[in-house]
C-alpha positions, -999 to +999 in steps of 0.1 A: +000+000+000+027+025+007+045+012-026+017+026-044+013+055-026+050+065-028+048+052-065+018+078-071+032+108-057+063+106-078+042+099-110+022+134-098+051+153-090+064+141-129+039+154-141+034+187-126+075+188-139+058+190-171+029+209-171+038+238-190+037+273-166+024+293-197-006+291-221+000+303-256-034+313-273-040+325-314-064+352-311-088+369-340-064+381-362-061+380-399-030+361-416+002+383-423+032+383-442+054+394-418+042+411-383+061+433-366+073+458-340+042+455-317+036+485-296+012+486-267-010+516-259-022+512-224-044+544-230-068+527-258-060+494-248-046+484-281-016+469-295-006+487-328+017+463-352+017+462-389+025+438-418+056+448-437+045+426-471+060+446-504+032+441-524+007+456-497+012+464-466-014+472-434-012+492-400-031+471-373-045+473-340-059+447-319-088+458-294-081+440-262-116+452-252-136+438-279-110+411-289-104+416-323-077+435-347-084+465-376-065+472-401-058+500-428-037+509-455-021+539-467-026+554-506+004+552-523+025+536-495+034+503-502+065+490-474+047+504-443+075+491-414+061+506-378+036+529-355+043+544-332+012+568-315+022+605-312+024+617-278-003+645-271-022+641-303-050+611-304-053+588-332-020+598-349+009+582-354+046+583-367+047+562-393+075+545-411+079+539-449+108+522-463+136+545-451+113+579-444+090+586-416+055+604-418+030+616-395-005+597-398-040+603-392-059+569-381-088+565-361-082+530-358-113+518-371-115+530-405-096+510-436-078+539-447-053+563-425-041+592-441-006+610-445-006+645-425+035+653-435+057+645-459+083+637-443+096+638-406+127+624-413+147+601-435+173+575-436+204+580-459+211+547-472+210+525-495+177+526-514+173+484-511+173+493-470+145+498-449+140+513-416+131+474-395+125+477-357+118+506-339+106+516-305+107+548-278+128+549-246+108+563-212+115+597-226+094+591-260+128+593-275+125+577-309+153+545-313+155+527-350+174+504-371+180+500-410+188+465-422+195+449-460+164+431-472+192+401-483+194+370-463+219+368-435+238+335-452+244+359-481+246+396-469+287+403-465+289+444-465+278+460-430+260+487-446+229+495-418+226+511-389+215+524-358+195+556-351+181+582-326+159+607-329+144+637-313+129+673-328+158+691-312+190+669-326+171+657-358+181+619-366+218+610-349+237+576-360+243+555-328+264+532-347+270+513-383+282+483-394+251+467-387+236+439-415+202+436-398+186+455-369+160+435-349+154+434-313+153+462-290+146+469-251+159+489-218+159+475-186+147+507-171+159+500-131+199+496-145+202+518-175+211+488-194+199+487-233+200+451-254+201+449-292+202+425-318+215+419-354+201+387-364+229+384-388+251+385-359+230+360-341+240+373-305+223+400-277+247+431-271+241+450-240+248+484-238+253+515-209+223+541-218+226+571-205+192+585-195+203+620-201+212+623-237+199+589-248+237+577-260+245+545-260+279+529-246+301+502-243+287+473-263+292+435-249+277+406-260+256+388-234+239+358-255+250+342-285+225+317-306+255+298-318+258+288-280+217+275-274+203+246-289+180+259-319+172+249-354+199+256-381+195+288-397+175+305-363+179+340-360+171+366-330+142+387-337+120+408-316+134+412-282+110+426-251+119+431-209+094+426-182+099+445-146+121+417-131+146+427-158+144+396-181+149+396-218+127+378-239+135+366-277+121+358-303+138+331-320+130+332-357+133+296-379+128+277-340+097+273-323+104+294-292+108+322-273+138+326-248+137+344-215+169+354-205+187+370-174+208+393-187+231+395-154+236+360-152+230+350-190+212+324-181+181+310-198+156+312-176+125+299-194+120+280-230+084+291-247+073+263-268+053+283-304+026+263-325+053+276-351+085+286-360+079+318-375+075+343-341+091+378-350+078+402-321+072+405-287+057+425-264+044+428-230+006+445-227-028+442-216-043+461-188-020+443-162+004+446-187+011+406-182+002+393-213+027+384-239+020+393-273+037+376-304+036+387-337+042+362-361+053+354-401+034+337-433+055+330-462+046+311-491+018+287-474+046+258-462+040+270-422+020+257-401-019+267-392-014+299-372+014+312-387+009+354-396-020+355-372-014+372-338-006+351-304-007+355-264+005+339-238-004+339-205+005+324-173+042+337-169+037+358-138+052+388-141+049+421-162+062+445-182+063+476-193+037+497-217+046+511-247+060+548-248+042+573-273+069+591-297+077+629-284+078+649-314+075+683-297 
């Protein structure tokens, strides 16, 4: 009898060893090319992402309230690559097109936004370039990286880089030789900034200084070539929650690593319905949900790929999204 009994508590506390601490959840989204650089607004209680597809692209936003995403497009305006809402000035947004970025007029409802500027700034570079991740520091400082549109087993020249901007210094260089900007994120309690170049297939932490927004000393704090992920994975979208852990989006695996940057150690493995995830980012009105955007190629993924995820479960939180400061 006590055989059994011992025999049954070990075969429960197996179990519980692997009972997943997360849930991951496909909500009502439609299917997109390529998803990215989610931004929540804890305001309208919205997460704004678009789908950066050549041929036609669409600025989103999912309605936590009502559970379901809109989208729009823009005449004319074919590579849209991020949103970002404009602090002080409801329902419009800086906007990024290829290389240049405009100021928007969406109501986030209707299926068409409208350009208000022609241009607030743009990128000098190489025309085959596009501005690709993008987000704002605590200040509403405007951070943003370029990247070559060429595949990271055949792109050789560091051409891209890495930007700032603010009204006052106009668009600053934070540094080059960069072949594809991806993730981004502060952990706000150190001062510490992370950044990825998928082509690079690491995590580089750098000293941000609060004051001017410059970034310092670069060291590398992860490399992919070091974890156990499919051949060919890259480092995408990269988000922090308020314990100061990283989380990455590991594009060509099926997962999404959370990572203490102090210690480098990997604290948590996310199993994805797909290999495709491309960002991530904490919201919802707790702001502990985990959103994943997510990519659709050429119909070989599986169901659920392009459509937007959450997860839940993963007891902590992070941080809303900052509007842009364009005064």
């Amino acid at each position: 009898m006590l055989r059994s009994i011992s025999i049954l508590i070990v075969s429960l506390c197996l179990l519980v060893s692997f009972v997943q601490p997360y849930d991951v959840e496909q909500l009502p989204s439609p299917q997109c090319g390529n998803s990215k650089n989610p931004h929540w607004d804890q305001n309208t209680r919205s997460l704004y992402y678009v789908d950066v597809v050549a041929s036609k692209s669409y600025l989103l936003r999912y309605d936590y309230d009502e559970n379901r995403v809109y989208q729009a497009t823009i005449d004319n305006a074919t590579t849209l690559v991020f949103m970002l809402p404009i602090e002080g000035a409801p329902n419009h947004f800086l906007v990024g097109i290829d290389l240049k970025a405009v100021t928007v007029f969406w109501d986030g409802r209707s299926p068409k936004a409208v350009v208000n500027s022609t241009s607030v700034f743009e990128i000098d570079e190489d025309s085959s370039h596009r501005i690709n991740v993008v987000k704002t520091d605590r200040f509403g400082r405007f951070y943003g990286g370029s990247s070559t549109m060429k595949s990271c087993a055949t792109v050789t020249v560091e051409t891209a880089a890495f930007y700032k901007y603010t009204k006052s210094t106009g668009l600053i260089k934070n540094f080059g030789d960069v072949l594809r900007s991806n993730g981004l994120t502060w952990n706000r309690s150190s001062n510490k900034f992370y950044y990825a170049d998928s082509c690079d297939y690491n995590v580089v932490e750098f000293d941000w200084d609060p004051d001017t927004g410059n970034l310092t000393n670069g060291t590398e704090i992860f490399s992919l070539a070091e974890y156990d992920t499919k051949p060919g994975s890259v480092i995408d979208g990269i988000t922090g929650d308020l314990d100061g852990n990283i989380y990455m989006a590991i594009y060509g695996d099926n997962q999404i690593i959370k990572l203490n940057p102090t210690t480098r150690e990997v604290l948590l493995k996310i199993d994805m319905p797909m290999n495709q995830s491309v960002g991530v980012e904490f919201g919802g009105p707790n702001l502990d949900i985990l959103f994943v955007t997510t990519r659709y190629i050429d119909g070989k993924q599986p169901n659920g790929s392009g459509h937007l995820f959450k997860i839940t479960g993963l007891k902590t939180t992070g941080h809303a999204g900052v509007k842009v400061d364009l005064s």
